[in-house]
Structure formats: C-alpha cells, structure tokens
C-alpha positions in Angstrom: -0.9 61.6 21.6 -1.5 64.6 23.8 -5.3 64.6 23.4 -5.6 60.6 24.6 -3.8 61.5 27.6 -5.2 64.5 28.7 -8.4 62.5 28.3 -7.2 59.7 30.4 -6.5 62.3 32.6 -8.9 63.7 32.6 -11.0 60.6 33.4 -8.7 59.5 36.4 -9.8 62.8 38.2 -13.2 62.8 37.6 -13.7 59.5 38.5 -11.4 60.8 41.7 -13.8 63.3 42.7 -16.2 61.1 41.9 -15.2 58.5 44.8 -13.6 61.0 47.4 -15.3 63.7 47.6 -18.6 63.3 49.9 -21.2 65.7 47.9 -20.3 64.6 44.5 -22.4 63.9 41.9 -20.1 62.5 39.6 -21.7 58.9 40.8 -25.2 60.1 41.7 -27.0 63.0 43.4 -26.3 63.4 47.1 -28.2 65.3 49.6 -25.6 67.5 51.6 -27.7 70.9 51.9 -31.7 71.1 53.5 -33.6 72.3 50.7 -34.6 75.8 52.3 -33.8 79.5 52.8 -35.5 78.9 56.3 -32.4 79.5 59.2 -32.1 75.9 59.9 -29.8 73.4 60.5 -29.9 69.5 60.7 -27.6 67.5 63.0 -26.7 64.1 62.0 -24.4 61.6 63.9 -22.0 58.5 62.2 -21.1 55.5 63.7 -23.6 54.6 66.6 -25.2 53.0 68.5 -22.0 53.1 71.2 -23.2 52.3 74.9 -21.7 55.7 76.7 -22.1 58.5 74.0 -25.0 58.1 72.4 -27.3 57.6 75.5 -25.7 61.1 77.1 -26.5 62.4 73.6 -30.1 60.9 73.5 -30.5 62.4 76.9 -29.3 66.1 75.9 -31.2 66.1 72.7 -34.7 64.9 75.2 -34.3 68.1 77.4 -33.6 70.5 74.6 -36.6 68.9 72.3 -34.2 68.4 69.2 -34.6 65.6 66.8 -31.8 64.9 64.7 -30.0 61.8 62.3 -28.1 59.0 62.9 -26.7 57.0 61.0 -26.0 53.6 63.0 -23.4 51.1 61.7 -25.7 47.4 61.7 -22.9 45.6 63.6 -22.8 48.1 66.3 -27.0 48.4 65.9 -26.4 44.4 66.5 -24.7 44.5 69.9 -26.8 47.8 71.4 -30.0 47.5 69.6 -31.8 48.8 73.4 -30.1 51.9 72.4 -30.8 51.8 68.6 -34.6 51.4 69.6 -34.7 54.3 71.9 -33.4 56.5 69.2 -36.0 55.8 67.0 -38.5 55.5 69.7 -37.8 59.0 71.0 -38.8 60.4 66.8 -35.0 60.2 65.5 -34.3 59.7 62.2 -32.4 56.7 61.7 -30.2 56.0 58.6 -27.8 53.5 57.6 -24.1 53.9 57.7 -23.5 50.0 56.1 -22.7 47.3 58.1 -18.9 46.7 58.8 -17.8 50.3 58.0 -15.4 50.4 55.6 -14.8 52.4 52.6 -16.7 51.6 49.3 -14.6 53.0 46.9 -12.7 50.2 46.1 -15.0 47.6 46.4 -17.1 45.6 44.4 -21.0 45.7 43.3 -21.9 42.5 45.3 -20.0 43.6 48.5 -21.5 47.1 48.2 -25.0 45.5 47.9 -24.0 43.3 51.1 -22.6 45.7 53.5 -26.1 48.3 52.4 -28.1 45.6 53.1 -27.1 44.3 56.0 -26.9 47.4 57.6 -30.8 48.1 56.6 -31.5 44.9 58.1 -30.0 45.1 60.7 -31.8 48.7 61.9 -35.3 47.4 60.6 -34.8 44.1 63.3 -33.6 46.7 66.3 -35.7 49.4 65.7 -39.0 48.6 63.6 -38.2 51.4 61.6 -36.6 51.0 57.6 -34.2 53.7 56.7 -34.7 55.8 53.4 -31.4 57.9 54.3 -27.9 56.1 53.6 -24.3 57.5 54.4 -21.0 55.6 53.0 -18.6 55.6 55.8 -16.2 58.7 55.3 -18.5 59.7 51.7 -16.4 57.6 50.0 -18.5 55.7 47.0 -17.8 53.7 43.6 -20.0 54.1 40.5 -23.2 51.6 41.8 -22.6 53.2 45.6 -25.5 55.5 45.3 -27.9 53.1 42.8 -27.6 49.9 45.3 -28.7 52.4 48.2 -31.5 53.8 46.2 -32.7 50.5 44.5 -33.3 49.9 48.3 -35.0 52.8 49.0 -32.2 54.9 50.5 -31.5 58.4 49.7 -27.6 58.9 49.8 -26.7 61.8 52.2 -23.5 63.8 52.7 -22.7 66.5 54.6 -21.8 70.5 54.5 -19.6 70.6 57.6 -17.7 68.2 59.7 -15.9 69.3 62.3 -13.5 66.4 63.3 -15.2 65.6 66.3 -13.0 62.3 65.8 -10.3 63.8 66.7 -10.8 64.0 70.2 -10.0 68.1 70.9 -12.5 68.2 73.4 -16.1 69.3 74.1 -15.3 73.2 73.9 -13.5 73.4 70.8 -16.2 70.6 69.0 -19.1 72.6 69.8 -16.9 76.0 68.6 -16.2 74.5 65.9 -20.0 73.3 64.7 -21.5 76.9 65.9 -19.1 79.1 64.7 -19.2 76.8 61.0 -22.7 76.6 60.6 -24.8 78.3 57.8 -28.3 78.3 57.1 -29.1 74.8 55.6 -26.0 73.1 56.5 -26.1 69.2 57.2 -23.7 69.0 60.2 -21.9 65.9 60.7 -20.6 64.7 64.4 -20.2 61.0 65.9 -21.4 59.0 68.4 -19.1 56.1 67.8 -16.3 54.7 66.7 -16.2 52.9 63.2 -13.6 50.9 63.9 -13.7 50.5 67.7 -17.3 49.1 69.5 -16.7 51.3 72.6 -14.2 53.8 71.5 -14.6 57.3 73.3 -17.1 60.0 72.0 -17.8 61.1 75.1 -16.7 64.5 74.4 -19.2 65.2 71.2 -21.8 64.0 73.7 -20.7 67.3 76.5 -20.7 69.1 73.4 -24.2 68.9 72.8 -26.2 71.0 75.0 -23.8 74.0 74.5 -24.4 73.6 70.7 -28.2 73.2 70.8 -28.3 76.7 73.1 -25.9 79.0 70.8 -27.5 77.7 68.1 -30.7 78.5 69.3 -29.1 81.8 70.1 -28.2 82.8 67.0 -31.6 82.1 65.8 -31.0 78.4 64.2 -33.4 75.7 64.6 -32.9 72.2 64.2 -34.8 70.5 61.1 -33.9 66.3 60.6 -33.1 65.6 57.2 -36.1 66.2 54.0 -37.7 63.2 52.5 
C-alpha cells in the first residue's frame, strides 16, 4: 500500500512542477538561459502592446541602440497594432504571449491550440512578422502547452529572473532589482502591460529603462535578443 501511494505522490508533484514552475522540463524543454559564456543579457517584456508604456520604452530602447523581446498578448496586439508594428519595425523580436492571457495549466488541448493561435495570428496581421518564440502567461503550461506552440513553429521561452515589476514599487527599486539580479546569460523578464487590464499602469518599468540599459552597460553587460 505504501509504494502505490508514494507513487501517486510522487506523480502529483511532478506533474506540479511540471505546470508551475516556468523553466521546467517536465512538459518539454524551455529556453530560460542564452546559450553562451559571453557577459550578456537578453531583456524581454510580457503583456504589450499598452498605449503609454511601451512607446516610452520603444523610445528609451531607440536612444540606447538595444533590441530586446516582447511578447505581445493578440488582443491587446488587436487594439494597438500602430504600436505592435513599430516594435517590430524598429528590429524587436516579437513573441507570442497567447491571446486572452490566462493560465494554461488547467485547460484543455483545443483551447490551448486556440488561445496560441490566435495570438500568432494576430501578431503576423499587425506586424508582418510570424513569431518562433512563445511565453504561457505566468509559465504556467499543461502537458500539450509546449507541443501546440512548437507544432506551430514556436519555441517556448521562460525566464531566469523576474523582478515583479507588476508590483508597482517604482522605477528605482525595478531597475535595482534587474541590475543588481542579473547574471551572465540571464533572460530578464519585465512588462509593458497589463494582462488583465488594456491600459493598466507600467509606466514605471518604462522610467526604469534607461537607468538599466547604462549600469548594465557599466558593468560590462550587453544586450543579446533571444537565440534561434
């Protein structure tokens, strides 16, 4: 009796980790660390395109000649796609967060296959552009998460460092937060938007920028988008 249920146990956390933690590869391989002993770092942004962030971030990223990742949500890609089409047009990579943003643990293969493509679509009519790099919304996935994406050409990315940007603790203590945490090869996740909210605030990751780019640059970082 013991052995069944410490198999069943067993089970119940791996599948688990499988679903909530974002770098697993319980239920396929995930990118969450560049590929190199080089000193450099990737930035990638979640929930975009949102009409006041990601414009101020578009801008700061212009004057300091970085190119980064986002990964745009297709409903919000939908009602901005001016801004989703600069992005790419100004050599961004652009990935696909899904379509409605919610989590994709719990749901089922045909929704999973929806919400993907959807969100592909949606960035391929904006920006001219189809995305090979796809991030479930808060790294949570199912067991066909990761084999939808790919089967539509989608690499599945997480992330080595997020620093809660979402929580609103202001631009100083975001852009502390990513330069002090950063490490050669880290994926560094910050927002633009607001998953659940159009036009909620992310104003502060976008003041955050410029200081980041500089101390990372003085610390001897640069700024690599994501390998493909």
């Amino acid at each position: 009796m013991i052995l069944p249920v410490a198999a069943a146990l067993a089970a119940t956390g791996t599948a688990a980790y499988g679903a909530f933690y974002r770098n697993s590869p319980v239920f396929g391989s995930v990118l969450h660390q560049l590929p190199t002993a080089a000193h450099d770092v990737s930035l990638t942004f979640d929930d975009g395109p949102n009409p006041y962030a990601t414009p101020l971030i578009l801008d700061a990223l212009e004057r300091a000649n970085v190119k980064v990742t986002f990964f745009f949500l297709g409903r919000h890609v939908e009602r901005w796609p001016d801004i989703a089409r600069r992005a790419a047009a100004e050599g961004h990579q652009i990935g696909n967060h899904g379509y409605f943003h919610r989590k994709l643990h719990f749901r089922g293969i045909s929704y999973v296959r929806d919400d993907i493509g959807r969100g592909k679509r949606a960035i391929e009519a904006a920006c001219g552009v189809t995305p090979t790099f796809f991030r479930a919304p808060h790294g949570f996935r199912s067991p066909w998460v990761t084999p939808i994406a790919r089967s539509m050409g989608q690499k599945t990315v997480g992330w080595s460092l997020g620093v809660w940007d979402t929580d609103l603790p202001g631009a100083e203590a975001i852009a502390k937060r990513t330069v002090d945490g950063a490490r050669p090869g880290y994926i560094l996740l910050l927002h633009d938007g607001d998953g659940y909210d159009p036009v909620g605030d992310r104003t502060q990751t976008a003041a955050a920028i410029p200081t980041i780019v500089s101390e990372l640059h003085q610390r001897g970082y640069s700024f690599a988008t994501l390998p493909r």
